[in-house]
N, C-alpha and C positions, 0 to 999 in steps of 0.2 A: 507600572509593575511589569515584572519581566513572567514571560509563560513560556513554558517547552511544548511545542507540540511534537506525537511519532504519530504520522500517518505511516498509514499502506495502503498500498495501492495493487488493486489483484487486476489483472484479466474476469473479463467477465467467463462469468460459469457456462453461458451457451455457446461461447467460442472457442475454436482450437487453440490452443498453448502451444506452440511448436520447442519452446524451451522445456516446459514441462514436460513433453512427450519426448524431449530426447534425453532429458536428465532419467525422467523411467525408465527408459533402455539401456541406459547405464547401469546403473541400479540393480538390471536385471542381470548384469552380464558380469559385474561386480557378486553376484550371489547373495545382494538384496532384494533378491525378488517379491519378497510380501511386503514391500514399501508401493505402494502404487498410485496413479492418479493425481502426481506431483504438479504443480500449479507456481510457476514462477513467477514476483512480482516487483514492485520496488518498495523499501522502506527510507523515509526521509523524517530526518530533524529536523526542526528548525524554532525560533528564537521569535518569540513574538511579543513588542512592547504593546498593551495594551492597560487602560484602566481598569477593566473588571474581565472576571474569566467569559462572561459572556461576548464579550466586543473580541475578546481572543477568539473563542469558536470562530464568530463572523468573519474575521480576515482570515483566519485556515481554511474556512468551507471555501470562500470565495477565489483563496490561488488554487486550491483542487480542481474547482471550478473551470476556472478560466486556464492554468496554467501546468497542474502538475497532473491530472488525471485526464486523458483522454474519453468524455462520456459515454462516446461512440462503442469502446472498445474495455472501457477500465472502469471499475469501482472502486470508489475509496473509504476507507475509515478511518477516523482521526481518534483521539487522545489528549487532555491538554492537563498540564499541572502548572502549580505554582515554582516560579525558578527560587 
């Protein structure tokens, strides 16, 4: 059975965002100024053959894990549906 999962992946909350911090200065300069505290991250698809949506989660947590989220630095949350 086919699954979709959309992760994202943030910056963690106690660390600077220096993309964030300079898209709000944009923002601000642009005459969006009550936009603030902008937090830039990634969002990724991806195609997961699995048998049950459970074994899906498993292989999603686990590229987060290992491969698409940096732990150090990133958080992730995922999403999965039926394709």
């Amino acid at each position: 059975m086919k699954f979709i999962a959309e992760i994202d992946v943030m910056p963690l909350k106690a660390l600077l965002d220096p993309q964030g911090r300079a898209v709000t200065g944009v923002l601000k300069n642009i005459g969006l100024g009550e936009l603030e505290n902008v937090r830039v991250g990634k969002h990724i698809t991806v195609e997961v053959e699995a048998g049950t949506e459970e074994t899906a989660k498993q292989k999603v947590e686990e590229a987060c894990k290992k491969l698409l989220a940096n732990p150090i630095m990133e958080s992730f949350h995922f999403t999965i549906k039926a394709n």
